[in-house]
KEKE-3310 file (N, C-alpha, C; in steps of 0.2 Angstrom, whole numbers, plus 5000, padded with zeros to 4 digits):
npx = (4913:4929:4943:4954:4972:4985:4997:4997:4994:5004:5014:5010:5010:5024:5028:5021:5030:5042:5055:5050:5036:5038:5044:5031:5024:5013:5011:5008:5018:5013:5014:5011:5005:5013:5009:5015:5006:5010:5007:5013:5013:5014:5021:5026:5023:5031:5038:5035:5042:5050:5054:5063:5066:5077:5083:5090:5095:5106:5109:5118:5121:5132:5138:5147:5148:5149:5156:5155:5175:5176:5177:5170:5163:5160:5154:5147:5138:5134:5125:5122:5111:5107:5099:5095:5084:5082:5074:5070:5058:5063:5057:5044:5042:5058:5070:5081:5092:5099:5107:5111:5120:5124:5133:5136:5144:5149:5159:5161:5173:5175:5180:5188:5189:5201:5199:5206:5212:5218:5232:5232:5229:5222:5219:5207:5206:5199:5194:5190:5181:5176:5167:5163:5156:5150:5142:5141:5129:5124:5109:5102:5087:5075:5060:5047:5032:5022:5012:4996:4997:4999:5002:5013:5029:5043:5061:5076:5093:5104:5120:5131:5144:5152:5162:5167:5178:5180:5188:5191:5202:5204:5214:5219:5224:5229:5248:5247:5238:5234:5234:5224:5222:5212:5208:5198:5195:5183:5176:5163:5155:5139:5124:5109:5094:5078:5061:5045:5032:5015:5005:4997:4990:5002:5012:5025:5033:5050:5061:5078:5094:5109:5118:5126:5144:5159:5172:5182:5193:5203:5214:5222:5232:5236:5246:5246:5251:5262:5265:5265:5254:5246:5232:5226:5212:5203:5188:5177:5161:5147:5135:5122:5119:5116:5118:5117:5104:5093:5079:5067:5055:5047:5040:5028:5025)
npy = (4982:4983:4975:4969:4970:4958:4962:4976:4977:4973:4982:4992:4991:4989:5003:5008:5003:5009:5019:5034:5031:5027:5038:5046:5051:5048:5037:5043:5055:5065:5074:5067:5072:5068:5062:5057:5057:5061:5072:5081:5084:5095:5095:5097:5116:5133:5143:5139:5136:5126:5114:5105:5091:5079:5065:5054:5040:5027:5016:5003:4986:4976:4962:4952:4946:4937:4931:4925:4928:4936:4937:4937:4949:4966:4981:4996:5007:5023:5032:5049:5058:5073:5082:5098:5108:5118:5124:5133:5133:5139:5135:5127:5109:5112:5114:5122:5122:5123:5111:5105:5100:5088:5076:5067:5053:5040:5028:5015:5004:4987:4976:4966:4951:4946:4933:4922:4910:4894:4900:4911:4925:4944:4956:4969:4982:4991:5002:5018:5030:5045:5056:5071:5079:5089:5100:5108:5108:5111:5109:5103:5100:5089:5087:5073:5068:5053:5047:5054:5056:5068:5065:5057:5056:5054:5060:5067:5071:5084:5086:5095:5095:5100:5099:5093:5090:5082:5070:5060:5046:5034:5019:5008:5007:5014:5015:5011:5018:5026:5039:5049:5062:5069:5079:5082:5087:5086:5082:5082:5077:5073:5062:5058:5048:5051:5048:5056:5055:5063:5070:5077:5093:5101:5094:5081:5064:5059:5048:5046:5039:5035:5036:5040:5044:5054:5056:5064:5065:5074:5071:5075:5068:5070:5060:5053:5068:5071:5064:5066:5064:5063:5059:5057:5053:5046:5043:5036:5031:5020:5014:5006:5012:5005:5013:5024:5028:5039:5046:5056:5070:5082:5100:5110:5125)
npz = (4622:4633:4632:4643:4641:4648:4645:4646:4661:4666:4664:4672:4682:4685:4683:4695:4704:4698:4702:4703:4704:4719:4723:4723:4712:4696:4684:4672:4675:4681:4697:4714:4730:4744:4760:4778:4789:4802:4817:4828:4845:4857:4870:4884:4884:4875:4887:4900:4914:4925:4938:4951:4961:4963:4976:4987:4999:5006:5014:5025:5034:5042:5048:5051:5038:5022:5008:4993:4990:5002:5018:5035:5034:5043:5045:5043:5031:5024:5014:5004:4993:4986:4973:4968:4953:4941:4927:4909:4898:4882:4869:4862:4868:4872:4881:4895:4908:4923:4935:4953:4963:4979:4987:4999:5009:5020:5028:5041:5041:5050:5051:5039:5029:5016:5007:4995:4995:5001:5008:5003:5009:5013:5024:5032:5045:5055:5045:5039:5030:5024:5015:5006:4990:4978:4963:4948:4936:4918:4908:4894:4887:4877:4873:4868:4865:4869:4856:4854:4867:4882:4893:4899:4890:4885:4887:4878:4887:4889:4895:4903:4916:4930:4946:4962:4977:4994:5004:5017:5024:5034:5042:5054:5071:5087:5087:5073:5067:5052:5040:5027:5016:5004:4989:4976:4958:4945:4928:4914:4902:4896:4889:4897:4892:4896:4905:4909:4919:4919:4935:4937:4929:4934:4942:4940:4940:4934:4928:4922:4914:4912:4898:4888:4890:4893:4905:4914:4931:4943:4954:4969:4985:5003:5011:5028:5033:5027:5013:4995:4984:4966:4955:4940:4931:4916:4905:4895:4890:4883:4886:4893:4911:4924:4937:4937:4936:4941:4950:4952:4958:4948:4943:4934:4930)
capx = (4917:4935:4949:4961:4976:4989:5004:4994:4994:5012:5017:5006:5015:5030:5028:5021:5036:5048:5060:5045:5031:5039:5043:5023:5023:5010:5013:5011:5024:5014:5018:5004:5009:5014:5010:5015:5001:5014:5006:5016:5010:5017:5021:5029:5024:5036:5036:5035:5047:5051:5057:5061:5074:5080:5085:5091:5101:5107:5110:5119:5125:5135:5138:5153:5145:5151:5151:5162:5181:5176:5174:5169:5162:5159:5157:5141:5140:5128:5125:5116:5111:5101:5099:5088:5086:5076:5074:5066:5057:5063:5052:5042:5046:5064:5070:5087:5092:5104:5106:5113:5120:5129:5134:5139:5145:5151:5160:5167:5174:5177:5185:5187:5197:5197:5202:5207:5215:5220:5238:5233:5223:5224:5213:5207:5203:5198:5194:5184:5180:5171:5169:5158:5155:5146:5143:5135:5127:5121:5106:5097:5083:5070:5054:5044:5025:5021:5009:4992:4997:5001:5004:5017:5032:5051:5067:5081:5094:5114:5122:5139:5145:5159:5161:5175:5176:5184:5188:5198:5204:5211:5217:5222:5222:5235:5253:5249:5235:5238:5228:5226:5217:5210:5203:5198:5188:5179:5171:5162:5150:5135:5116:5103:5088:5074:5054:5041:5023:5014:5002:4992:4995:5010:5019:5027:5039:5055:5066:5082:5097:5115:5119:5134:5147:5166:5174:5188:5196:5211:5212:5228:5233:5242:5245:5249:5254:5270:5268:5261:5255:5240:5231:5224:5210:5200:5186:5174:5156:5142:5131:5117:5123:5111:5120:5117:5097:5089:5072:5064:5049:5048:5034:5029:5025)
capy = (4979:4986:4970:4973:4966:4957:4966:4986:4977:4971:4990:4997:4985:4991:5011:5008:4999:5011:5025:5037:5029:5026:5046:5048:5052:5044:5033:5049:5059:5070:5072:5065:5073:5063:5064:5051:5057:5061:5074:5083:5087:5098:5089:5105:5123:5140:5149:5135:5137:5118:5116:5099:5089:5073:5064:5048:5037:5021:5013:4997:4986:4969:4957:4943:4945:4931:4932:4924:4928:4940:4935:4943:4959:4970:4989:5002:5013:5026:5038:5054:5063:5079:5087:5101:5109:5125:5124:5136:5129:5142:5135:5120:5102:5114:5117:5123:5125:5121:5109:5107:5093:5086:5068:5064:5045:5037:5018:5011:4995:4987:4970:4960:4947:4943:4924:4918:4902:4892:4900:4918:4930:4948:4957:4976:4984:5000:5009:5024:5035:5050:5061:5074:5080:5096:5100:5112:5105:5111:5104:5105:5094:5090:5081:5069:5066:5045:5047:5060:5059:5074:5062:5052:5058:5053:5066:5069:5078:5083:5087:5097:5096:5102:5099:5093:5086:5081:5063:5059:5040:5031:5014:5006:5009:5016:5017:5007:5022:5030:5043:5053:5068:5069:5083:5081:5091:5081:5087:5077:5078:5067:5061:5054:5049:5047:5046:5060:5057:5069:5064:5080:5099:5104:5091:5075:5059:5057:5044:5043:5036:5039:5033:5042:5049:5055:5059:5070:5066:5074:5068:5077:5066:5070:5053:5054:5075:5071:5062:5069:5063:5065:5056:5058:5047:5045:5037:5037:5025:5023:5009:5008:5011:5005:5013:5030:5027:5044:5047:5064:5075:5089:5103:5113:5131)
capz = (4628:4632:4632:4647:4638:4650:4645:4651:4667:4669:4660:4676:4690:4683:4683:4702:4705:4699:4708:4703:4708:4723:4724:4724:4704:4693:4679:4666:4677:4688:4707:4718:4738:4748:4767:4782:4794:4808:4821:4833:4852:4862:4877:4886:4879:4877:4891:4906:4921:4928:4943:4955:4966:4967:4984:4987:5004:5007:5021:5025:5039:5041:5054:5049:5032:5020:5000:4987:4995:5008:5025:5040:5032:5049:5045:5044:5027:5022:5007:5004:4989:4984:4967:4964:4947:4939:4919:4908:4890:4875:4863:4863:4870:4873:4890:4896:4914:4930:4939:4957:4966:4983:4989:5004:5011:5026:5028:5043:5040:5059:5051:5034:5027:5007:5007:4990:4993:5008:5008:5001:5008:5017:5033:5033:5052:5055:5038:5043:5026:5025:5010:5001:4983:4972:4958:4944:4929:4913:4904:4889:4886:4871:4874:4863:4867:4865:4851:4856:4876:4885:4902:4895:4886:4884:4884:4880:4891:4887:4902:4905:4925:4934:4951:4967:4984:4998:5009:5021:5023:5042:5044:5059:5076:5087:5085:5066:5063:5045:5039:5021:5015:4995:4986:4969:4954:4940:4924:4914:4897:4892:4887:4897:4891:4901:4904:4912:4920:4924:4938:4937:4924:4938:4945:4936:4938:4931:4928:4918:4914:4909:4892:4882:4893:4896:4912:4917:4938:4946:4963:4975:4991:5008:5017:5036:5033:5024:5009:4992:4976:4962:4949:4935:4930:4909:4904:4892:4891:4879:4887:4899:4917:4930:4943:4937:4938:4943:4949:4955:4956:4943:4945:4929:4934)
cpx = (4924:4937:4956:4969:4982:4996:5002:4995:5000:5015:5014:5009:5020:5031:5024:5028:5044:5050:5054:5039:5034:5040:5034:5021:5019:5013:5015:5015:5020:5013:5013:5009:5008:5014:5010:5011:5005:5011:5008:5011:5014:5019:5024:5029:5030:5035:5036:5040:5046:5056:5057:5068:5072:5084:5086:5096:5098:5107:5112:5122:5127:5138:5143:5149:5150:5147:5157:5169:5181:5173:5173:5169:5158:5159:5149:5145:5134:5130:5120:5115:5105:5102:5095:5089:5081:5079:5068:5066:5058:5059:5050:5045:5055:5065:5080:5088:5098:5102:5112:5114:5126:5125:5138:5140:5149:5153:5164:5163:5177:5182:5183:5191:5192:5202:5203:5209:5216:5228:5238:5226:5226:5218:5214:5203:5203:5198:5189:5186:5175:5172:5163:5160:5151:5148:5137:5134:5120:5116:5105:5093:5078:5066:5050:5036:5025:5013:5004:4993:5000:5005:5011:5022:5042:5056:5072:5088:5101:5114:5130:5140:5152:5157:5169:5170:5180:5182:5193:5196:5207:5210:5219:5219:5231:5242:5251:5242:5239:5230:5228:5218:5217:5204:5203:5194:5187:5176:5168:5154:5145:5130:5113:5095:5083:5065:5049:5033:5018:5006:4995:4995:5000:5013:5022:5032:5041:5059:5073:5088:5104:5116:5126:5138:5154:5166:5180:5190:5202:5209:5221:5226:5237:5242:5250:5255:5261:5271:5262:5260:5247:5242:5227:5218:5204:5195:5180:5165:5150:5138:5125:5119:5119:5113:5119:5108:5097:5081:5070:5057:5050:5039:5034:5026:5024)
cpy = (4980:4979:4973:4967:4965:4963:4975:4984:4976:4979:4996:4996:4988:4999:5011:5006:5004:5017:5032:5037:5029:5034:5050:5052:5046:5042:5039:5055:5064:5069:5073:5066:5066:5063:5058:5052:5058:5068:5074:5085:5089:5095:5095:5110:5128:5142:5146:5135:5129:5119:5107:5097:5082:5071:5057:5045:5032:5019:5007:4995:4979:4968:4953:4943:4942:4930:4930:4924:4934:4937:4938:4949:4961:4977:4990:5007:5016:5032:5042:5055:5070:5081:5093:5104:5114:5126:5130:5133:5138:5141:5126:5115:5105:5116:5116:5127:5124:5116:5107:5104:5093:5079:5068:5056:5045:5029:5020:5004:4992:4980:4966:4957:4944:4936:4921:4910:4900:4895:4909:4920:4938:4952:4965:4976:4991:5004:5012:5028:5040:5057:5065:5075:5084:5095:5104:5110:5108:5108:5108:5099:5095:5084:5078:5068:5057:5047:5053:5062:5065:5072:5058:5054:5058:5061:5066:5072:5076:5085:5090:5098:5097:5101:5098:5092:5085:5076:5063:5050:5037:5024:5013:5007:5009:5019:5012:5013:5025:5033:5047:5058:5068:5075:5081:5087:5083:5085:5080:5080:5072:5068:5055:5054:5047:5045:5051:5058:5060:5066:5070:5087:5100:5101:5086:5069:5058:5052:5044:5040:5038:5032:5030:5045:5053:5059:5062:5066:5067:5075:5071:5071:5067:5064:5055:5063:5073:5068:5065:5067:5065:5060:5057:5052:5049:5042:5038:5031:5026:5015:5012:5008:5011:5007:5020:5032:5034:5047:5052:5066:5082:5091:5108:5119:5135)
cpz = (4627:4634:4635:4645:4646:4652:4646:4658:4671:4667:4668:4681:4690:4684:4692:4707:4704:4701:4706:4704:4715:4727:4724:4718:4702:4686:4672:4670:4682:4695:4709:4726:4742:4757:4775:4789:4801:4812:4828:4838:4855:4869:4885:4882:4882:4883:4901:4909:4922:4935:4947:4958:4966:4972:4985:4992:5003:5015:5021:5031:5040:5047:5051:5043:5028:5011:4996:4992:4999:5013:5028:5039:5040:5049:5044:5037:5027:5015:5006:4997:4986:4976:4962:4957:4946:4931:4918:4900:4887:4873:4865:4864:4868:4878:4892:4904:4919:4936:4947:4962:4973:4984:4996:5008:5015:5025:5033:5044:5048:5054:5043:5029:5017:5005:4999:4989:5001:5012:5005:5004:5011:5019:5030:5039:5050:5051:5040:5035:5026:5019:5006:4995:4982:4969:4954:4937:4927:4908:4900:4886:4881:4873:4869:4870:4863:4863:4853:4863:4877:4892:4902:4891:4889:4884:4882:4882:4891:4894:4903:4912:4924:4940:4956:4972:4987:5000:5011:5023:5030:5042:5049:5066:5082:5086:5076:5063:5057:5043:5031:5020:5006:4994:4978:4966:4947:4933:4921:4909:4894:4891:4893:4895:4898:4901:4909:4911:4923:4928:4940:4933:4928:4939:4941:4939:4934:4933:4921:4919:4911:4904:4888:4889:4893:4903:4912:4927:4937:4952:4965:4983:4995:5013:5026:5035:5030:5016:5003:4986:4974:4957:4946:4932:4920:4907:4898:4891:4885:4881:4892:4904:4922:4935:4942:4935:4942:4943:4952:4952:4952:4944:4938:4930:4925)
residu = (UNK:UNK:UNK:UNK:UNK:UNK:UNK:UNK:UNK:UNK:UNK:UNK:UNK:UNK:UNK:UNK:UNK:UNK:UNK:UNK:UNK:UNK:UNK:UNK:UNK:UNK:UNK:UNK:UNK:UNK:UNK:UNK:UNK:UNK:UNK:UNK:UNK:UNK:UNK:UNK:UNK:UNK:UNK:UNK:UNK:UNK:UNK:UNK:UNK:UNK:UNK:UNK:UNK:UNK:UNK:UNK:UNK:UNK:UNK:UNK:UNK:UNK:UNK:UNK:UNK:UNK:UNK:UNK:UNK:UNK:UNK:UNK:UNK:UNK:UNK:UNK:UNK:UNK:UNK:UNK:UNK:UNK:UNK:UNK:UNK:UNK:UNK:UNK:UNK:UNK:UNK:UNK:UNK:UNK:UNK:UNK:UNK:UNK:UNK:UNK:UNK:UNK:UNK:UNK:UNK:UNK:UNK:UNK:UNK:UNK:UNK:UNK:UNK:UNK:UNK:UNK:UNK:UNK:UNK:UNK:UNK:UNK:UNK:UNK:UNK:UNK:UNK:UNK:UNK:UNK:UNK:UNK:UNK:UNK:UNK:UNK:UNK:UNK:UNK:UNK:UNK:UNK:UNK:UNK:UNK:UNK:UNK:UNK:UNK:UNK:UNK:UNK:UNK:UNK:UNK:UNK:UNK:UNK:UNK:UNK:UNK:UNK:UNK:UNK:UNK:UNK:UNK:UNK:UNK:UNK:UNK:UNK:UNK:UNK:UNK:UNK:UNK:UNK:UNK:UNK:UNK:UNK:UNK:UNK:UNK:UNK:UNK:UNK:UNK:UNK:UNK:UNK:UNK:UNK:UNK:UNK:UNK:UNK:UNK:UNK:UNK:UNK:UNK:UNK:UNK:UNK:UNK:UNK:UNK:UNK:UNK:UNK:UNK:UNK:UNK:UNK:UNK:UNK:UNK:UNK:UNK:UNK:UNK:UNK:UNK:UNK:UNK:UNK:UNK:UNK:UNK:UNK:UNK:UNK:UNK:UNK:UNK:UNK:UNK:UNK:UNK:UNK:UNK:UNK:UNK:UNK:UNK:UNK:UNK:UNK:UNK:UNK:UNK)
# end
């Protein structure tokens, strides 16, 4: 009968326990491989074209609307947006392409007072805006499969843009009308992540989201044809931005 002596067992605990056991080395020194069972899937192959457009308006309208220290909100806005986009994958879950945007919005404000105090407030009439925006942006997106699905799967996507736009600005009415004209351009680098599901092999839903970003604005203005200034604007963000929410169809060709 063999006698397993105490102190072989704590001698055994110990050589499991230490910085060589834990590198996947046995007690007398030789290397035992080591493998964490991780099992990549493709989730998009080489060679697939991608293609889709995002699209989204608003719409809003106010009657003597009443909120905190605004009174009598009375104006009509609205908002457009299109973006369509044509990627091609290089190599697996890799996809590099162009994407390709306008914005268009509308606000007239007919009448609205911002009341602070019973002794301070101040009225806006007649704001009429109306302004577009383009722009060309650069992707590159890397996809992740969630664990063996194909239908399912996370990205994601840098983004370099450039673009520019115009608005024009009027206040008043009559002889107290004022008017101004604003071109700007914009640049602007960053990350959204997002999420892809495919609803059959071609087509898919996207959603993502802006993350990381910097901005770039220079904005030129002419007020009432005579007067001229510019501004310059900086900015930089690393949070989540529920206002930069984007959903679209993607078709995988």
């Amino acid at each position: 009968m063999k006698i397993i002596r105490p102190a072989s067992i704590l001698i055994g605990i110990l050589a499991l326990c230490s910085p060589a056991g834990a590198r996947g080395q046995s007690p007398l020194g030789d290397e035992v491989p080591f493998e964490r069972d991780i099992e990549s899937v493709v989730f998009v192959p080489k060679g697939q074209w991608i293609t889709g457009v995002s699209v989204s308006y608003t719409q809003t309208n106010q009657n003597k609307y009443q909120f905190l220290v605004v009174e009598n909100l009375s104006g009509d806005t609205y908002s457009f947006k299109v973006a369509p986009m044509v990627m091609y994958a290089f190599a697996n879950d890799m996809a590099a392409g162009i994407k390709i945007g306008y914005d268009r919005g509308l606000t007239k404000l007919e009448q609205v007072d911002f009341v602070l105090d019973s002794e301070t407030d101040y009225s806006v009439d007649h704001l009429y805006r109306l302004g577009h925006n383009y722009y060309a942006m650069g992707v590159l997106r890397n996809y992740f499969s969630l664990g063996h699905s194909t239908r399912f799967g996370l990205f994601t996507e840098a983004q370099l843009q450039l673009g520019g736009g115009q608005s024009k600005v009027t206040t008043g009415v009559g002889q107290d009308l004022s008017g101004s004209y604003e071109k700007n351009f914009h640049a602007s680098i960053g990350v959204a992540p997002g999420m892809a599901v495919f609803l059959n092999n071609y087509s898919a839903l996207e959603v993502n989201v802006g993350v990381l970003g910097f901005n770039f604005t220079n904005t030129t203005t002419k007020t009432d044809q005579i007067y001229e200034s510019s501004r310059r604007s900086k900015s930089a963000r690393f949070n989540i931005n529920l206002f930069s929410i984007t959903f679209g169809v993607s078709f995988y060709l």
